[in-house]
PDB file of the backbone (N, CA, C, O) and the ligand in Angstrom, with CONECT records:
HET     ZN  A 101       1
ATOM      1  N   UNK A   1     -70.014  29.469 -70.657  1.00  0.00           N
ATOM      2  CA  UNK A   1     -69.604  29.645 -69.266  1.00  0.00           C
ATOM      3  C   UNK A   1     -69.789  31.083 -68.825  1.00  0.00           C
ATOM      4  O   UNK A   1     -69.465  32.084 -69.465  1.00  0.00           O
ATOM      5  N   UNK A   2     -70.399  31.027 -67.554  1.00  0.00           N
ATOM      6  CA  UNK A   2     -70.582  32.329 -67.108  1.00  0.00           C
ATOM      7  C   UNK A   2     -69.583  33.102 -66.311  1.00  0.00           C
ATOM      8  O   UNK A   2     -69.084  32.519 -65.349  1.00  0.00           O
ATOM      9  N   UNK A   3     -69.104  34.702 -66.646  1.00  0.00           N
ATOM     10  CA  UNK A   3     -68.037  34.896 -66.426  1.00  0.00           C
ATOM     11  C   UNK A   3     -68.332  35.498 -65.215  1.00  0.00           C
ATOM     12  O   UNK A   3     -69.511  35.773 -64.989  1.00  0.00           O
ATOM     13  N   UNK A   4     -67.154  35.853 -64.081  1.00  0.00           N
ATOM     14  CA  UNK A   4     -67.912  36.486 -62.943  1.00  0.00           C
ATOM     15  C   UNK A   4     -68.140  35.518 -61.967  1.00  0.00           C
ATOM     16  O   UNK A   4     -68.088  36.174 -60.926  1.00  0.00           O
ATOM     17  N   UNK A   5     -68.330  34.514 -61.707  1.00  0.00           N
ATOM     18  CA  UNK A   5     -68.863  33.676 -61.155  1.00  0.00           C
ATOM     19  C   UNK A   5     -67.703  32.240 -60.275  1.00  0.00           C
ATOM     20  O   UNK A   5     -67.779  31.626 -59.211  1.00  0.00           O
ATOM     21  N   UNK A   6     -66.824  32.242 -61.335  1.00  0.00           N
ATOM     22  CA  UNK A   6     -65.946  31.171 -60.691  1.00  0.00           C
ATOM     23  C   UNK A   6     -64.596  32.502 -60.168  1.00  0.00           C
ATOM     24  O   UNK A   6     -64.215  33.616 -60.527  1.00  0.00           O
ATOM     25  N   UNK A   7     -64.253  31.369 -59.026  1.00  0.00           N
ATOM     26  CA  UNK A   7     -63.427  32.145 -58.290  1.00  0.00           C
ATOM     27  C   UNK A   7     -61.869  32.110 -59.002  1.00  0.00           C
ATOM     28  O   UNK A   7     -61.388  31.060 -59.427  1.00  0.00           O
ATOM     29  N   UNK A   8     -61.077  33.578 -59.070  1.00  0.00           N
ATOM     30  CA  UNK A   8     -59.826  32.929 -59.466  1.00  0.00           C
ATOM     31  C   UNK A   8     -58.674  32.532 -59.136  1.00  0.00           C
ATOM     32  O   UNK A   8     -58.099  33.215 -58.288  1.00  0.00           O
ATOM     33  N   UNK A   9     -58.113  31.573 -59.567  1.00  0.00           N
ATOM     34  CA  UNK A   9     -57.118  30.507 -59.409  1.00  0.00           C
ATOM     35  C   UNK A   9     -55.533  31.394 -59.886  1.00  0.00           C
ATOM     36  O   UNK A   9     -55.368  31.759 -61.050  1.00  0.00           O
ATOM     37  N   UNK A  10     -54.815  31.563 -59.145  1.00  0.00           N
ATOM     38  CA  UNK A  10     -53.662  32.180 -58.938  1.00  0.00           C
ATOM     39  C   UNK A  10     -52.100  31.034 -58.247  1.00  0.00           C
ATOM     40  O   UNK A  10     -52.190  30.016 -57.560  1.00  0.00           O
ATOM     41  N   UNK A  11     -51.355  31.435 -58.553  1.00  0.00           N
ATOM     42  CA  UNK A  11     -50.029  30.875 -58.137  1.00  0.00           C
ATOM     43  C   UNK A  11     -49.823  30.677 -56.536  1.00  0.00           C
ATOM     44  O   UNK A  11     -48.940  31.502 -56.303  1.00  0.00           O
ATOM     45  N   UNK A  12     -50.081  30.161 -55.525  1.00  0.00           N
ATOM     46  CA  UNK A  12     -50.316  29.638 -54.182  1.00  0.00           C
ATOM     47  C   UNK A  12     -48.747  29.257 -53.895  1.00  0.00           C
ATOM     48  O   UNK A  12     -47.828  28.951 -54.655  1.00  0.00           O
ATOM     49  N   UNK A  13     -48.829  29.401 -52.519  1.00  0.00           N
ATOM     50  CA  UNK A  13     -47.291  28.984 -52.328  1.00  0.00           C
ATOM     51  C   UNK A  13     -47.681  28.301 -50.662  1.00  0.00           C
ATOM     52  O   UNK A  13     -48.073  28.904 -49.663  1.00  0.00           O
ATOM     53  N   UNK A  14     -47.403  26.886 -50.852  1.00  0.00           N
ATOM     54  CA  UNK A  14     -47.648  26.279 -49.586  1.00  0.00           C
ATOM     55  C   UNK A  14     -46.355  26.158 -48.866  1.00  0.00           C
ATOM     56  O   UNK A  14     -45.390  25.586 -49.372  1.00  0.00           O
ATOM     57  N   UNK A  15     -46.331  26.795 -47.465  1.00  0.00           N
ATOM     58  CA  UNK A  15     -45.266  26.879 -46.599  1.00  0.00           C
ATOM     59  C   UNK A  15     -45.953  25.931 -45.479  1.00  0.00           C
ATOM     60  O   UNK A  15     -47.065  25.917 -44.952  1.00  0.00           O
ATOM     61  N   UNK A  16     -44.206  24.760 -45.298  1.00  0.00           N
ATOM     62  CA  UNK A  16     -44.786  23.712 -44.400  1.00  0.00           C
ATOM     63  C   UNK A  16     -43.584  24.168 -43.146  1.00  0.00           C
ATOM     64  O   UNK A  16     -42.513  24.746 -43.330  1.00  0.00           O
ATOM     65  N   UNK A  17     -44.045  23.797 -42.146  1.00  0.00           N
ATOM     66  CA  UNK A  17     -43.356  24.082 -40.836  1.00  0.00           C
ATOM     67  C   UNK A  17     -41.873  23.714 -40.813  1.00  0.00           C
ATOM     68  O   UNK A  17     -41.033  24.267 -40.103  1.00  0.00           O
ATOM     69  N   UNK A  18     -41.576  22.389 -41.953  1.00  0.00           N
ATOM     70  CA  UNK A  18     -39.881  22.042 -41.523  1.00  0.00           C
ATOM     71  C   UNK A  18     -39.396  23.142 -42.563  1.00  0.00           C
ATOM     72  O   UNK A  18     -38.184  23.306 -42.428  1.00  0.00           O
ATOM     73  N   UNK A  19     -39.932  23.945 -43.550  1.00  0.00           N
ATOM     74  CA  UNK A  19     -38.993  24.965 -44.040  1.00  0.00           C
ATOM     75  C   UNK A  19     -39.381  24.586 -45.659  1.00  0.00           C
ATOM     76  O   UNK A  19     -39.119  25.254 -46.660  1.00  0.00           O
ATOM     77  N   UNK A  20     -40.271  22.963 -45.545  1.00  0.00           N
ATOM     78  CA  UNK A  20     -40.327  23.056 -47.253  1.00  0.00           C
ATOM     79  C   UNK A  20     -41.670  23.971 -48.001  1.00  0.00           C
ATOM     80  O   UNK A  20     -42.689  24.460 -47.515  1.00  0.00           O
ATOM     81  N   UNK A  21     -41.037  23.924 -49.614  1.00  0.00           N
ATOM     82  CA  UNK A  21     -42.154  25.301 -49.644  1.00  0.00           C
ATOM     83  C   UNK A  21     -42.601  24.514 -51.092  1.00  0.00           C
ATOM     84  O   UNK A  21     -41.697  23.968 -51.725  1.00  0.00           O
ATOM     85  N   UNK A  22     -43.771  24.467 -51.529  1.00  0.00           N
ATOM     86  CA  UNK A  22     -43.929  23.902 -52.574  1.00  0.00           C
ATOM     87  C   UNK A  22     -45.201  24.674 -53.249  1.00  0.00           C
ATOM     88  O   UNK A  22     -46.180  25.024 -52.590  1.00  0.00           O
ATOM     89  N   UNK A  23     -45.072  24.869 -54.506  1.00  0.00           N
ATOM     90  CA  UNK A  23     -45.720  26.067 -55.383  1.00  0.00           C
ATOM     91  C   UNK A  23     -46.983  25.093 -55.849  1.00  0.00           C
ATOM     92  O   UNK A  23     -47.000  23.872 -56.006  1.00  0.00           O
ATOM     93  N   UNK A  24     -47.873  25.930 -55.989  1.00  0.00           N
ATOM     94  CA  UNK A  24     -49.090  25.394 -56.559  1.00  0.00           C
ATOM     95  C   UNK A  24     -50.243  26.394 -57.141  1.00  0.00           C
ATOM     96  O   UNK A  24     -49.972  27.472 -57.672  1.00  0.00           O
ATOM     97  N   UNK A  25     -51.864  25.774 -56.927  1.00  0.00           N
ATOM     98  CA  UNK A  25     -52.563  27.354 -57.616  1.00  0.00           C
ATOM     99  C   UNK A  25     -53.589  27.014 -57.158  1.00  0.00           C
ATOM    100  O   UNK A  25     -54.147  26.016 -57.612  1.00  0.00           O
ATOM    101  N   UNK A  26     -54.206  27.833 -56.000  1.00  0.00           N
ATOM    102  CA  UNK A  26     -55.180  28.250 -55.538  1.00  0.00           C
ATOM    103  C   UNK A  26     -55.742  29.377 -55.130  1.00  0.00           C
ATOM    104  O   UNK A  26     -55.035  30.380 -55.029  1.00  0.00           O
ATOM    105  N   UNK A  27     -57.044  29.424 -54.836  1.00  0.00           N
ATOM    106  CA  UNK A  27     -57.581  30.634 -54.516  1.00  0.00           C
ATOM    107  C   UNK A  27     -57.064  31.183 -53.692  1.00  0.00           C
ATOM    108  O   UNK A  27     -56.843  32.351 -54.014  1.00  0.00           O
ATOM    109  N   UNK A  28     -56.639  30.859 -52.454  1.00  0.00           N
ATOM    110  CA  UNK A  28     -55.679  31.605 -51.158  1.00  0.00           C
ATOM    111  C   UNK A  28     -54.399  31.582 -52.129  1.00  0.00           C
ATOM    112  O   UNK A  28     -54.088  30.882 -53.093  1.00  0.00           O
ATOM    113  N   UNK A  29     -53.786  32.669 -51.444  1.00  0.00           N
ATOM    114  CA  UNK A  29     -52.371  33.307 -51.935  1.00  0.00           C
ATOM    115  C   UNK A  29     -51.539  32.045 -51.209  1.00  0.00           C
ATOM    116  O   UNK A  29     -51.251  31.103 -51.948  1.00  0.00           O
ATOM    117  N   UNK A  30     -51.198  31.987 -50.010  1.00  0.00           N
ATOM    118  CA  UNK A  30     -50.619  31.472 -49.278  1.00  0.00           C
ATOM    119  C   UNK A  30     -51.086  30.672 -48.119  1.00  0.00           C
ATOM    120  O   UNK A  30     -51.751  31.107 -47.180  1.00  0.00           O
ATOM    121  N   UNK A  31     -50.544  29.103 -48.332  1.00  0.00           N
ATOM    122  CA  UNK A  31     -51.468  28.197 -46.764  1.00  0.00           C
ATOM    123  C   UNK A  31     -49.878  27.725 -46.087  1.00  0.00           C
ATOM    124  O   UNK A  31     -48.908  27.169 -46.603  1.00  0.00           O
ATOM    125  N   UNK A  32     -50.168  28.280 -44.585  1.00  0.00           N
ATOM    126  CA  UNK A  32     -49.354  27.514 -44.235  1.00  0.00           C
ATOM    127  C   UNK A  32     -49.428  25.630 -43.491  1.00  0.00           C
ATOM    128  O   UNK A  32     -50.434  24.923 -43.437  1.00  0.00           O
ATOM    129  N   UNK A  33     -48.922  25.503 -43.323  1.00  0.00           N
ATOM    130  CA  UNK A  33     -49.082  23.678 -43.078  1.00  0.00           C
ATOM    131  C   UNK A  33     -47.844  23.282 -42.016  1.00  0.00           C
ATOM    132  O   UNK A  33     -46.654  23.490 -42.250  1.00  0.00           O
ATOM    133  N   UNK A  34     -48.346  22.706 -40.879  1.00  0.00           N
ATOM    134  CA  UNK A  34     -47.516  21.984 -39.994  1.00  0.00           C
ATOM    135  C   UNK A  34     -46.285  21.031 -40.927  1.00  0.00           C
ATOM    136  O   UNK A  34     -45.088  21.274 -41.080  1.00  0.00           O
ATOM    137  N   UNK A  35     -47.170  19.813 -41.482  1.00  0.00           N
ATOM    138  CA  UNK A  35     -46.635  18.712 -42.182  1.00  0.00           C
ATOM    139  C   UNK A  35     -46.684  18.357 -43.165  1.00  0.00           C
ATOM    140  O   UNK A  35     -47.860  18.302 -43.526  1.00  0.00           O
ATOM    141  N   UNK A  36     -45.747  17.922 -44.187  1.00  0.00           N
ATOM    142  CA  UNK A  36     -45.676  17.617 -45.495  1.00  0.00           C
ATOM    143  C   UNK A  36     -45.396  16.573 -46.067  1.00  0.00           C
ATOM    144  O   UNK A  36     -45.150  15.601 -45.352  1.00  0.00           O
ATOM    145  N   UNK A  37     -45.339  16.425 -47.535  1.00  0.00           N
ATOM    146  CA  UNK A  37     -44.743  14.774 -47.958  1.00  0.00           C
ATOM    147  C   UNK A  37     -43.533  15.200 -47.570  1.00  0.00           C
ATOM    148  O   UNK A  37     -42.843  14.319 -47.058  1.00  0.00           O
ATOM    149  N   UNK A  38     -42.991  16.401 -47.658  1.00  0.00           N
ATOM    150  CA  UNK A  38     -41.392  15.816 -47.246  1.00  0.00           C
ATOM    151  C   UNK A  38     -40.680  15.789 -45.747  1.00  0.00           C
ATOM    152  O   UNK A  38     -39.601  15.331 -45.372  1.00  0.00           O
ATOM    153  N   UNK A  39     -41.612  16.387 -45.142  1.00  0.00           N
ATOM    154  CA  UNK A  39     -41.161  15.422 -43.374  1.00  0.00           C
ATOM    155  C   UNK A  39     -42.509  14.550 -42.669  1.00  0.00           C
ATOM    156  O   UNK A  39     -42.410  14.283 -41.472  1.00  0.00           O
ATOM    157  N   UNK A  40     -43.475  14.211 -43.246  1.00  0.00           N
ATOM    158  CA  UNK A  40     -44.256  13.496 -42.789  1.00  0.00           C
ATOM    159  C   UNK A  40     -43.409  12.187 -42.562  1.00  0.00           C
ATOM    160  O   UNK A  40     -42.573  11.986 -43.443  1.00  0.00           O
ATOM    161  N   UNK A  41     -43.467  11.272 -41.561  1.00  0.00           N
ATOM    162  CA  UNK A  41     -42.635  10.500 -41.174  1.00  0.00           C
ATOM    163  C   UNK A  41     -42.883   9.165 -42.682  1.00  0.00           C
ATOM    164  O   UNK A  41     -42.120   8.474 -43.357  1.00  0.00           O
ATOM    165  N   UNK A  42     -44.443   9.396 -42.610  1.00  0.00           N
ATOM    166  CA  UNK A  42     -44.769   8.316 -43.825  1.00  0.00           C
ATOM    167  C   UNK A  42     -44.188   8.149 -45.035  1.00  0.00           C
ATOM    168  O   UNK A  42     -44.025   7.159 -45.748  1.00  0.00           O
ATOM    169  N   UNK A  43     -43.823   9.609 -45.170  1.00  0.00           N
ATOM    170  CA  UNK A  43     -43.049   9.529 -46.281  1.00  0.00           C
ATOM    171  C   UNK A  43     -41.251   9.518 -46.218  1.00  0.00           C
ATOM    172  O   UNK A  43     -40.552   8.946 -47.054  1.00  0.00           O
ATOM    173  N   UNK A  44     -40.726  10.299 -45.014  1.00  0.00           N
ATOM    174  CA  UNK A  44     -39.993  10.043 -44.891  1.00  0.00           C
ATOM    175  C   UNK A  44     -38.837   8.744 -44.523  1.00  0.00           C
ATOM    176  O   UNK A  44     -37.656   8.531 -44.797  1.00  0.00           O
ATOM    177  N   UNK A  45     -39.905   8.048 -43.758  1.00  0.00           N
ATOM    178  CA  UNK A  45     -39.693   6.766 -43.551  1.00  0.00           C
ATOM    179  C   UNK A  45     -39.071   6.549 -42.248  1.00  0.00           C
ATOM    180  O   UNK A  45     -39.220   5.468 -41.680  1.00  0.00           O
ATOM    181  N   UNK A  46     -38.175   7.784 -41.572  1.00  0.00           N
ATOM    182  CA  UNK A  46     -37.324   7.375 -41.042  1.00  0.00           C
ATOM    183  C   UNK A  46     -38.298   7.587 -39.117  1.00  0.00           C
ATOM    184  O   UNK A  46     -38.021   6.753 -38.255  1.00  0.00           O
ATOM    185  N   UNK A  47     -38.835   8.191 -38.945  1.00  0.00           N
ATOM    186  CA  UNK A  47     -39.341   7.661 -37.490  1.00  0.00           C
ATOM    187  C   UNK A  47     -40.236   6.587 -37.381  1.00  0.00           C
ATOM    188  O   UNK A  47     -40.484   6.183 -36.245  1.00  0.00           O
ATOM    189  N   UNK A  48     -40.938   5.875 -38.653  1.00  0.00           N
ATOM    190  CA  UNK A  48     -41.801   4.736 -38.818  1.00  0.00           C
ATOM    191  C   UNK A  48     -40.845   3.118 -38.328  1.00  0.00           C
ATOM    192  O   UNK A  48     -41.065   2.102 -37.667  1.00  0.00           O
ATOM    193  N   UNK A  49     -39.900   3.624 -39.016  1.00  0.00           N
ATOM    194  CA  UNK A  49     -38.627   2.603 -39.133  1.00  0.00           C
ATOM    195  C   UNK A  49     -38.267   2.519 -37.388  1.00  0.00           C
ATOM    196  O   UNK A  49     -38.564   1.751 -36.472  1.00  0.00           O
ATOM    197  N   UNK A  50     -37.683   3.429 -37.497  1.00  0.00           N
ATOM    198  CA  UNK A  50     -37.374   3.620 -35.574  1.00  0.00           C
ATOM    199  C   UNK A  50     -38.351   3.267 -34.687  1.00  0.00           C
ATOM    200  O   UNK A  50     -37.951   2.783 -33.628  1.00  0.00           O
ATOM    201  N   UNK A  51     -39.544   3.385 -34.848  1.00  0.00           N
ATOM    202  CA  UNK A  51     -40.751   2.760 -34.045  1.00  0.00           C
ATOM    203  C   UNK A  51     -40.825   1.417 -34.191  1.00  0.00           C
ATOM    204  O   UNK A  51     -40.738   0.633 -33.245  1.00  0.00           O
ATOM    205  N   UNK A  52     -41.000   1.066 -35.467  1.00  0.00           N
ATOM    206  CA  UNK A  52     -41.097  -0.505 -35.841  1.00  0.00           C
ATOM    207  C   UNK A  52     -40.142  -1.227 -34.847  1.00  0.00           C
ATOM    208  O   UNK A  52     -40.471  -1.779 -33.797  1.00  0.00           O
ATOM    209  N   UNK A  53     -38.688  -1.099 -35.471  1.00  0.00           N
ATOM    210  CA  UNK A  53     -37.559  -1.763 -34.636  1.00  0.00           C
ATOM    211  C   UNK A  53     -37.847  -1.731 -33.077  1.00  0.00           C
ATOM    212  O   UNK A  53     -37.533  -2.615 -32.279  1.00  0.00           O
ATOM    213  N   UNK A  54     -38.420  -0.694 -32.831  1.00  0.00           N
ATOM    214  CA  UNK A  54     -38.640  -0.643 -30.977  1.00  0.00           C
ATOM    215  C   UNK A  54     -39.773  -1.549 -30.863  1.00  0.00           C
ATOM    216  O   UNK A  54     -39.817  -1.928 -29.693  1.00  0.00           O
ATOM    217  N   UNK A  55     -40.494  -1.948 -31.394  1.00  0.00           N
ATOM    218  CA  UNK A  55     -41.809  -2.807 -31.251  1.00  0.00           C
ATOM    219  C   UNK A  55     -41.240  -4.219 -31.298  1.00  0.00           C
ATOM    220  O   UNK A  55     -41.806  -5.118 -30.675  1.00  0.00           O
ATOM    221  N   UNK A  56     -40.097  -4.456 -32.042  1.00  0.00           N
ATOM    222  CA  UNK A  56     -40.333  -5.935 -32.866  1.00  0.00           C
ATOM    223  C   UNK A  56     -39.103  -6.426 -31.580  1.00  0.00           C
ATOM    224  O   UNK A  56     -39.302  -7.531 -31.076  1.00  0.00           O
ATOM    225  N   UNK A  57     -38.015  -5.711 -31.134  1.00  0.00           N
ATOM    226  CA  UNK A  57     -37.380  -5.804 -30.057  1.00  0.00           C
ATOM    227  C   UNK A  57     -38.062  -6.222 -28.430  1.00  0.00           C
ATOM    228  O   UNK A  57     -37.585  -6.919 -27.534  1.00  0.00           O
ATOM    229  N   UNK A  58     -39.308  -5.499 -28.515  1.00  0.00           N
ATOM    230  CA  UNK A  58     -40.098  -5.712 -27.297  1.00  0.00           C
ATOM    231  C   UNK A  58     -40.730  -6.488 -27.347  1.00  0.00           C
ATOM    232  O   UNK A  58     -40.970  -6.889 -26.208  1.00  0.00           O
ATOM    233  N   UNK A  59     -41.425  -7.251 -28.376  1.00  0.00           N
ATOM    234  CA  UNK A  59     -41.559  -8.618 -28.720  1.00  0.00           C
ATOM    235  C   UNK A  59     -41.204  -9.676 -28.413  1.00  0.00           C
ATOM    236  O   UNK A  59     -41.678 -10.635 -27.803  1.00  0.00           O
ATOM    237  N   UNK A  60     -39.750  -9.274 -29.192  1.00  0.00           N
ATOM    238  CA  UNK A  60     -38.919 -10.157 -28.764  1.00  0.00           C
ATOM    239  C   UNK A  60     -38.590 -10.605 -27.719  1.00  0.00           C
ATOM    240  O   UNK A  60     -38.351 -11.812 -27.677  1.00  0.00           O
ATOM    241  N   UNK A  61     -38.445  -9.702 -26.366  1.00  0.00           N
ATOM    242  CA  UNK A  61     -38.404 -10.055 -25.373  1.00  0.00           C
ATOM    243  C   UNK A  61     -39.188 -10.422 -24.403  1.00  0.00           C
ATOM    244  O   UNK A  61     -38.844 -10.898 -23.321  1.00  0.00           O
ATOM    245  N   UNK A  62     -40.572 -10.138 -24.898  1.00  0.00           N
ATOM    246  CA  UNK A  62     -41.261 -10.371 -24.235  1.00  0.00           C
ATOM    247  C   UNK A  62     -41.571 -12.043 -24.526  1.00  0.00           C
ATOM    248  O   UNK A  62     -41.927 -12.698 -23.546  1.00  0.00           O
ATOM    249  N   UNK A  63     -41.480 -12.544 -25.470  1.00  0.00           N
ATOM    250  CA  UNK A  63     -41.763 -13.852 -25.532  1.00  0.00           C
ATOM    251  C   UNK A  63     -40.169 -14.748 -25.998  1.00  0.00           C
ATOM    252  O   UNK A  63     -40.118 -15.777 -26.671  1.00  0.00           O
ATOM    253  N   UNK A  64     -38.929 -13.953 -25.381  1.00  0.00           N
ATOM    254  CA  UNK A  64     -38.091 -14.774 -25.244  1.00  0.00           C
ATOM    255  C   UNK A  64     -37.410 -15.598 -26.382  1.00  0.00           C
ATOM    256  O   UNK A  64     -36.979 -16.751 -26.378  1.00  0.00           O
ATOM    257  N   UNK A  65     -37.460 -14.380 -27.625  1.00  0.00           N
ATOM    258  CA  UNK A  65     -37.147 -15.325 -29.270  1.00  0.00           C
ATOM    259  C   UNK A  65     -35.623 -14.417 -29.361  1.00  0.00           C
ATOM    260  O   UNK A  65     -35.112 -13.370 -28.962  1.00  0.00           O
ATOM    261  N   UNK A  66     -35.304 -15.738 -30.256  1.00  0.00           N
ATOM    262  CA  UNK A  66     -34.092 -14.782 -30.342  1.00  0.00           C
ATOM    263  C   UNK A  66     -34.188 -14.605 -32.206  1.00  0.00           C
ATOM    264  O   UNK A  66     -35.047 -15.053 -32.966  1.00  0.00           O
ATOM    265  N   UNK A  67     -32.931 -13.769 -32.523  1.00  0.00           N
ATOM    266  CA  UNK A  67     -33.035 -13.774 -34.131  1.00  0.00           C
ATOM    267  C   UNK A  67     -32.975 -14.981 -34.946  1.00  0.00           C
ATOM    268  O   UNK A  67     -33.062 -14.904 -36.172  1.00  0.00           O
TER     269      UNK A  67
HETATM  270 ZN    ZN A 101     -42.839  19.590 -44.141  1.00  0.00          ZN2+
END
């Protein structure tokens, strides 16, 4: 392997917009990031959930079903 040539890989610290910070190792020192696994809704679950229920409600009424 030729030395000189590959770039080096250092301790990275990814800062995400809700405040979480999660360590890793890349060539940049530091990336910051809007969204993460830990408030991405996908993962969080909880505005996916809240949307769903608003969909399945409007459904509902729209074609007059009950539970
Ligand atoms: Zn985040």
């Amino acid at each position: 392997m030729k030395e000189g040539i590959h770039p080096e890989y250092k301790n990275a610290t990814i800062n995400c917009a809700c405040g979480s910070v999660v360590q890793t190792r890349s060539t940049v020192g530091t990336i910051h990031v809007d969204i993460c696994s830990s408030c991405h809704p996908f993962y969080t679950g909880k505005q996916k959930l809240v949307d769903a229920a608003g969909r399945v409600e409007k459904f509902r009424k729209k074609y007059g079903l009950k539970n």
